[in-house]
C-alpha positions as CSV (number, residue, x, y, z in Angstrom):
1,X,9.7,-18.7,10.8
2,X,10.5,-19.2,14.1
3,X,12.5,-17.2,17.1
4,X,12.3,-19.1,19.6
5,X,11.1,-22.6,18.4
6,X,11.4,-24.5,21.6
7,X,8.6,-22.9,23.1
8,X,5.1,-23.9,23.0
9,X,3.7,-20.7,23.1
10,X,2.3,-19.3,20.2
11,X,3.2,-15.5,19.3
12,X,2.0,-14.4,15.8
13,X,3.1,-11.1,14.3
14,X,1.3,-9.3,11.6
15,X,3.0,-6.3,10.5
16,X,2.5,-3.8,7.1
17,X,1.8,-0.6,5.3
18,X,-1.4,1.6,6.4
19,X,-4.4,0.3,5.0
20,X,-3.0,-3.7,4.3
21,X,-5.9,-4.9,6.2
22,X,-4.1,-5.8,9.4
23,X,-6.9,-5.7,11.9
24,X,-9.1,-7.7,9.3
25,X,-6.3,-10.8,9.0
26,X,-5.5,-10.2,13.1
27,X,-9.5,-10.8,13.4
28,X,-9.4,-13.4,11.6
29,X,-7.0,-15.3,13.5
30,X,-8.0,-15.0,16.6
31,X,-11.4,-16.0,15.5
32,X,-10.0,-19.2,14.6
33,X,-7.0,-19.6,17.4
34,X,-8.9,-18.5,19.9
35,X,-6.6,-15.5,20.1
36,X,-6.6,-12.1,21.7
37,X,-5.3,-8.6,19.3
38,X,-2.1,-6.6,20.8
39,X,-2.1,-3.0,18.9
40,X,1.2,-1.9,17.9
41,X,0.7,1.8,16.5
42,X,2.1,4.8,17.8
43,X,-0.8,6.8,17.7
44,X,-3.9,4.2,18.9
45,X,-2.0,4.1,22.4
46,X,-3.2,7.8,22.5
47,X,-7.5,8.0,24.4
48,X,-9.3,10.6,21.6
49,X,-7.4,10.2,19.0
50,X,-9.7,7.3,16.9
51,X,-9.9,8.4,13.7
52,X,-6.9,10.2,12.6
53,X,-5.4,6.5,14.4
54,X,-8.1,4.2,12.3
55,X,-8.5,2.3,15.8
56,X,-10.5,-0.9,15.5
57,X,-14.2,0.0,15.3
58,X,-16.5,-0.6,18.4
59,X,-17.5,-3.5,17.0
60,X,-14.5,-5.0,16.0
61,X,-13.1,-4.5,19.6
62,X,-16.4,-6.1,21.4
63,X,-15.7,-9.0,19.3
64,X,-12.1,-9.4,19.7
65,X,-10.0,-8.1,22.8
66,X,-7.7,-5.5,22.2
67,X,-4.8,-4.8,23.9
68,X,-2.4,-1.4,24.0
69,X,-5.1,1.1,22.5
70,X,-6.1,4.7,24.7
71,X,-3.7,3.8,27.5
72,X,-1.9,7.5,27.4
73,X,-4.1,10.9,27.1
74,X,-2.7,12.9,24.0
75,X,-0.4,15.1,25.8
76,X,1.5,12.6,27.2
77,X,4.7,10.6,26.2
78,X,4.6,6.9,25.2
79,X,8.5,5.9,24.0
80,X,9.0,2.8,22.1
81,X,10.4,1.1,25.8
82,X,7.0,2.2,27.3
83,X,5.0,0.1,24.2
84,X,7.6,-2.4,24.6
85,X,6.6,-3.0,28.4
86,X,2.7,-1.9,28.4
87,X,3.1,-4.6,25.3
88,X,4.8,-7.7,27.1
89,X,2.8,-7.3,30.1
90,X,-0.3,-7.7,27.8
91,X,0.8,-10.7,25.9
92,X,2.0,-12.4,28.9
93,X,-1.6,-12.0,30.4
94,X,-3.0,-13.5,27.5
95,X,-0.7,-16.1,27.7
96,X,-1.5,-16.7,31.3
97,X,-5.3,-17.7,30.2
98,X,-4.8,-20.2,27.6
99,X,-5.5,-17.7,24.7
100,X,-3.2,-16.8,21.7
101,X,-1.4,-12.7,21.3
102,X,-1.8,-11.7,18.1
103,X,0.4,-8.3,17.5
104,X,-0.8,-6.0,14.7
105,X,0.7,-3.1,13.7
106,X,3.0,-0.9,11.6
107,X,4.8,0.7,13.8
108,X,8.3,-1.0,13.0
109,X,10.3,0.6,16.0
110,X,7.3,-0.1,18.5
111,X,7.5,-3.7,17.1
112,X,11.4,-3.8,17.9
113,X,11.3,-2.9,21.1
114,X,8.8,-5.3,22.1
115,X,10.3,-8.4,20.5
116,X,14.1,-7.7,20.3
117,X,14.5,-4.8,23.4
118,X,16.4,-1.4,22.7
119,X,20.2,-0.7,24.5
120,X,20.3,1.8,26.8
121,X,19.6,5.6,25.8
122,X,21.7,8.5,26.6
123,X,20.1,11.4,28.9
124,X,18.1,14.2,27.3
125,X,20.8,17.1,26.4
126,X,18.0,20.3,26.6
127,X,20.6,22.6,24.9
128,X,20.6,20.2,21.9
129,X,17.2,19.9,21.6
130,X,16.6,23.5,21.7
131,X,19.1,23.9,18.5
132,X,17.1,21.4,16.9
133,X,13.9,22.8,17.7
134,X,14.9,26.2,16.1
135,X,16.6,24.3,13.1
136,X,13.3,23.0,12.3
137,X,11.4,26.3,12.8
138,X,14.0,28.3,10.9
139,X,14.6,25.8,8.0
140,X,10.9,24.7,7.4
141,X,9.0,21.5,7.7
142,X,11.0,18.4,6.9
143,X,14.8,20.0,7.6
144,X,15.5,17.5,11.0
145,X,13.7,14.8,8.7
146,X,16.7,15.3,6.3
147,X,19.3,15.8,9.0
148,X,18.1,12.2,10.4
149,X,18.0,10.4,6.7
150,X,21.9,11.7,6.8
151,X,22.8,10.6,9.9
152,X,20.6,7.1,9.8
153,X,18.8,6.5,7.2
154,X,17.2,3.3,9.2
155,X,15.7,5.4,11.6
156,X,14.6,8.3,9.4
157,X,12.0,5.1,7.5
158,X,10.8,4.6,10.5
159,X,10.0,8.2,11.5
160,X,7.5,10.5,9.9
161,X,8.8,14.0,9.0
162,X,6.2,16.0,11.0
163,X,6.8,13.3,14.3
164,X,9.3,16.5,15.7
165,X,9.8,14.8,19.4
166,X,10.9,11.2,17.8
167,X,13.3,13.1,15.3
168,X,14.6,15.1,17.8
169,X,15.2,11.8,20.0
170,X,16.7,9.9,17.4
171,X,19.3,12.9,16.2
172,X,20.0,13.6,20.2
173,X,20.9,9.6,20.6
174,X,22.7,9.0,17.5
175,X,25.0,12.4,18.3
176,X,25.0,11.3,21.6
177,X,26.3,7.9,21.1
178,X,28.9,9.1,18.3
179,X,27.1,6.2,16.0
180,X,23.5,5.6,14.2
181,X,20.7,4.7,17.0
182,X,19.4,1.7,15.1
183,X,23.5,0.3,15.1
184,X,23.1,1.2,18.9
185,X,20.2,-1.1,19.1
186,X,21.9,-3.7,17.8
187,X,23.7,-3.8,21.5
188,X,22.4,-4.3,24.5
189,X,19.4,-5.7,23.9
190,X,16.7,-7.8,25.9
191,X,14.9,-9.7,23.4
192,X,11.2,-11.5,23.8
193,X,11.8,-15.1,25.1
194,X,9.5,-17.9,25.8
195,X,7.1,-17.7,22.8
196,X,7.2,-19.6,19.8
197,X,6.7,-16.1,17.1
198,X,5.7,-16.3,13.6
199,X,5.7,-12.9,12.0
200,X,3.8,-12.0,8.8
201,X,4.3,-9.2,6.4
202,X,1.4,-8.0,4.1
203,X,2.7,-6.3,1.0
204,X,-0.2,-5.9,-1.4
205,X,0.5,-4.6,-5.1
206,X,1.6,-0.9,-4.6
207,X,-1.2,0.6,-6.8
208,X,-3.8,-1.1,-5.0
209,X,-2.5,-0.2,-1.6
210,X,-1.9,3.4,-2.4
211,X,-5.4,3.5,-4.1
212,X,-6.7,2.2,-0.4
213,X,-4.8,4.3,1.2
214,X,-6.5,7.7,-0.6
215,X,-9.5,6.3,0.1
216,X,-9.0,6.2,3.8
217,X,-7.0,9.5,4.6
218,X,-10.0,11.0,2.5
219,X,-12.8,8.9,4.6
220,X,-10.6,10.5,7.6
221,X,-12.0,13.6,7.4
222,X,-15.9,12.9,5.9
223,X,-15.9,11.3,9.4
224,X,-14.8,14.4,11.4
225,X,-11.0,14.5,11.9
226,X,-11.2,18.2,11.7
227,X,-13.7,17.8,14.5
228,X,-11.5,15.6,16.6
229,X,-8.8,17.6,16.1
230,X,-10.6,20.8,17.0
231,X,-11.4,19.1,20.0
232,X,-8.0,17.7,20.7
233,X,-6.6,21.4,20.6
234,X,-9.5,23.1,22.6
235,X,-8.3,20.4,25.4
236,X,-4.5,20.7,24.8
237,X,-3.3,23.6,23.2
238,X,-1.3,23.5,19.5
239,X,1.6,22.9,21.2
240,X,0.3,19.2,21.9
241,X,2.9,17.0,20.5
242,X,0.5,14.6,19.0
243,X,-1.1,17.3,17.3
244,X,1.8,17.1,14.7
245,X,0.6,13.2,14.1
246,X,0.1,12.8,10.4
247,X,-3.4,13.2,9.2
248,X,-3.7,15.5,12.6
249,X,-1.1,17.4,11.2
250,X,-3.2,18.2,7.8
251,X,-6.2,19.1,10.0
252,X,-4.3,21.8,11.8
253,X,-3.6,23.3,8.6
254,X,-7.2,23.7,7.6
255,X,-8.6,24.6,11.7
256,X,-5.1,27.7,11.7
257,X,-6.9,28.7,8.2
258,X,-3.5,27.8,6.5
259,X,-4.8,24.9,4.0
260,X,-8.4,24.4,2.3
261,X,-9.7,20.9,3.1
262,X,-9.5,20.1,0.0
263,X,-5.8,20.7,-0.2
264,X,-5.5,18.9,3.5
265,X,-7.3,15.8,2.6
266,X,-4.5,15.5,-0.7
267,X,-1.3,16.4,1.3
268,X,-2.9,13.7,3.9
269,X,-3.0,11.4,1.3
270,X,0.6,12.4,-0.4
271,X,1.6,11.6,3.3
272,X,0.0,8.5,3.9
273,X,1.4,7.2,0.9
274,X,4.8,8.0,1.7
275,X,4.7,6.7,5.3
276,X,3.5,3.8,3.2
277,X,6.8,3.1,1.3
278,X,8.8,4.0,4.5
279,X,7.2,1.2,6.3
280,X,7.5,-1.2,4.1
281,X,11.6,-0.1,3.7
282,X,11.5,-1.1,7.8
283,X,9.8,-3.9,7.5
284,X,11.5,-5.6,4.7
285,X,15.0,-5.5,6.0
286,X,13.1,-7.8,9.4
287,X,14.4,-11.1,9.4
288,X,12.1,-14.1,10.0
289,X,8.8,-12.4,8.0
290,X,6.5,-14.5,5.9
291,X,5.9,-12.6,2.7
292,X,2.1,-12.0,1.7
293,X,1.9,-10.2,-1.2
294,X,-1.9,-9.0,-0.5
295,X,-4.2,-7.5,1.6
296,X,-5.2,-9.2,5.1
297,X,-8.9,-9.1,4.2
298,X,-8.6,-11.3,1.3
299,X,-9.6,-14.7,2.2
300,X,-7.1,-16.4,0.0
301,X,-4.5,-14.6,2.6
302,X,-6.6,-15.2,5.4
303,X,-6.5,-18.9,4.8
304,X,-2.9,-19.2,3.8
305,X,-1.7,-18.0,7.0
306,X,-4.2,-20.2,8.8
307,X,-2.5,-22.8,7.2
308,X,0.9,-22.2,8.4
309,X,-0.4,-22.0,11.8
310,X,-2.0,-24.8,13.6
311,X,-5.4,-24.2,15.3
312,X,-4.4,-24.7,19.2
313,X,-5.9,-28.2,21.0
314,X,-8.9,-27.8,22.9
315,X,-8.6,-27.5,26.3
C-alpha cells in the first residue's frame, strides 16, 4: 500500500501501540534492507529522558542508525511541525546515501505531520490559555482532556490527559478556527512526495499487549525512573512541561510524596494501557496500513513484512 507508487524510493512505516515491538521489527528491516531507523515518539526527541521514553538501547542504536532521538533538552518545545521537519530532513539524508528510512513510532500526530503536512495554525491567544490553565487546576486532572474529547474527539486519541501544553494547543486551535483541528488538517496540507511508502500497523491480541505493557511501565521504574526524574526536576524545576510525560508523571507523584511506588508503578500501568487503546483508535482510522495482528518481534511477522518488501539491488 502505496502513496506515491511512481517513485523508486523506498519509505517504510511501522506504527503501533507501546510495547508492539516496533524497534525489534524496524531492526529487523533495516538489517535486511540495508536501512537506517527514524524515531517518531514524542518524548525520545527529548536528551535525558531514556527510560520513562523506552529509547533504543545502546546497543540497538550502535547497530542500527537512529534518527530524531535527544535532539531538544527537556525544557524545550518540539511541535509536531518541528518532528515533521527535523524528520524529513533525516530521511532525505538517508535517502541521499543509498540506504533505506525506516520510521517507527507511535506517535500518530508526529507521524501526520511528517507524511501528510499540517494547515496553518492560528497564533497563541495567552488569555485563553491562562483560562485553560486554571480550568485544569480548578477542575482536577483530566477536565481539558474531556473538554478536547467534546470538542474533537480525533485529537483527544491522540493526546494523553496529563500532555497539558498539547491539550491546551489543540482546544486554542480548534476554538480558534471555529472547527475541530484534525478537520483543519485536512486543508492546507504539504504532504511527503518522492518516496514510494509502505506503512505497517502492529496490532497484537489486546491481552498480550496489555500484559507487555505492565511489564514494562513496571521494569520503568526497577530501572530508575524515579532517579531520572529526580534528576530531570533538580535540573528543570516541576514546572518542566515534560515532567507531566506519562510514566514521568507517576514518578512525580511518588518524589512530591503524593503516591507510594507501589501505587505509581499501577496508575503507570493503568495509563500505559489506555494510551494503548487510544493509539491504536489513531492508527486504525490511517488509510494505506498493512494490518499485523502481532508483535514486531515475532519472526513469523518479521518475515511477512520482509516479504511484502523487496530487499534493494546491490549497488
Amino acid at each position: 500500500m502505496s502513496t506515491n507508487p511512481q517513485s523508486d524510493h523506498p519509505l517504510i512505516v511501522i506504527a503501533g501501540p507501546t510495547a508492539s515491538g516496533k524497534t525489534a521489527l524496524a531492526i529487523s528491516l533495516a538489517q535486511r534492507l540495508r536501512g537506517e531507523i527514524v524515531s517518531c515518539d514524542s518524548i525520545a526527541v527529548y536528551r535525558l529522558m531514556d527510560i520513562g521514553s523506552a529509547k533504543p538501547s545502546a546497543a540497538e542504536r550502535a547497530l542500527i542508525p537512529h534518527h530524531c532521538i535527544d535532539i531538544y533538552w527537556p525544557d524545550e518545545a518540539c511541535t509536531a511541525g518541528d518532528y515533521a521537519r527535523h524528520a524529513r530532513s533525516a530521511i532525505a539524508d538517508i535517502r541521499s546515501r543509498g540506504r533505506v528510512p525506516i520510521v517507527a513510532g507511535g506517535t500518530g500526530l508526529y507521524l501526520r505531520a511528517l507524511l501528510h503536512g499540517l494547515a496553518p495554525a492560528p497564533q497563541r491567544d495567552e488569555a485563553l490559555r491562562y483560562r485553560l490553565r486554571t480550568s485544569e487546576s480548578t477542575h482536577g486532572p483530566g477536565w481539558l482532556h474531556r473538554i478536547l474529547h467534546r470538542l474533537d474527539p480525533r485529537a483527544a486519541a491522540a493526546i494523553h490527559e496529563n500532555d497539558i501544553p498539547k491539550l491546551i494547543r489543540s482546544i486554542e486551535v480548534t476554538l480558534a478556527g471555529r472547527t475541530p483541528q484534525t478537520t483543519q488538517w485536512e486543508s492546507g496540507r504539504d504532504p511527503l512526495t518522492g518516496y514510494n511508502i509502505t506503512q505497517f500497523l502492529l496490532e497484537p491480541p489486546r491481552e498480550a499487549l496489555y500484559a507487555r505493557i505492565n511489564d514494562r511501565a513496571a521494569a520503568m521504574f526497577t530501572r530508575g525512573l524515579v532517579e531520572e526524574t529526580r534528576t530531570l526536576r533538580n535540573r528543570y524545576g516541576d514546572s518542566c512541561r515534560n515532567l507531566g510525560a506519562l510514566g514521568y508523571a507517576q514518578a512525580m507523584s511518588v518524589l512530591r510524596g503524593e503516591s507510594t511506588l507501589e501505587a505509581a508503578i499501577a496508575a503507570a500501568q493503568q495509563g500505559h494501557r489506555n494510551y494503548a487503546k487510544r493509539q491504536l483508535t489513531w492508527f486504525r482510522r490511517e488509510p494505506d496500513m498493512h494490518h499485523l495482528p502481532t508483535f514486531g518481534d515475532d519472526p513469523t511477522t518479521q518475515q511477512t513484512v520482509a516479504s511484502i518488501i523487496p530487499e534493494p539491488e546491490n549497488d
